[in-house]
N, C-alpha and C positions, 0 to 999 in steps of 0.2 A: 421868837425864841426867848425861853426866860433867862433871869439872870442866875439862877440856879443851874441850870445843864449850860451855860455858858462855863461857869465856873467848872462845873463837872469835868468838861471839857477840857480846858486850861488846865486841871488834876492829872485828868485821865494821858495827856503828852507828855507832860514834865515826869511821870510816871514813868512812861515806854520810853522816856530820853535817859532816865535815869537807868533804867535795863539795861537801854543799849549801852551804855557808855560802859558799864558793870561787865559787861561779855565783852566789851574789845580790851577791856582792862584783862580778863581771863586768857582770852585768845593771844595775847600779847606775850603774854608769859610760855606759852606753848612753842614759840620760836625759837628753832635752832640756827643760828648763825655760822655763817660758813667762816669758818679757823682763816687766819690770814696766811697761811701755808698755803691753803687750796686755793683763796681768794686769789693770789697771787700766780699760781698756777693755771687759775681759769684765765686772768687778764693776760697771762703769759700767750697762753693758748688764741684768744680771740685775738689780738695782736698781728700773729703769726697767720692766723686766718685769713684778717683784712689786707695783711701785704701780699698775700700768696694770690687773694683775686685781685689786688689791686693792680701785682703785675702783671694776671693774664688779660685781663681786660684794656689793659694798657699795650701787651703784644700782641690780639688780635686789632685792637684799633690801629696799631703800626701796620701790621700788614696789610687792612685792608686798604690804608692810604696809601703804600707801597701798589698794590695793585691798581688802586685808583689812578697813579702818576702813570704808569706803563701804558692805560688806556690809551 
């Protein structure tokens, strides 16, 4: 390989790195952030989720130990 298309090479990245970097800078700005009202509401929400399975999972695991003892 010469030292010409090596360098080409080294151009031709620093090139496609510099694109790339150009479009997540673009893309970036195209983000809608969710209001901290709703944020707040969703974490409200997931919250209320993870207690509601936490206690049925935690009441079917009662019962079946409940039924286990009876055996």
């Amino acid at each position: 390989m010469s030292k010409k298309s090596e360098v080409e090479k080294k151009d031709n990245l620093l090139q496609r790195f510099k694109s790339f970097c150009s479009g997540v800078k673009v893309e970036s700005k195209r983000i809608q952030w969710t209001s901290k009202k709703d944020l707040g509401k969703y974490s409200m929400a997931t919250l209320v989720f993870v207690l509601v399975c936490s206690l049925f999972f935690y009441g079917v695991d009662a019962l079946f130990a409940l039924l286990h003892s009876l055996i």
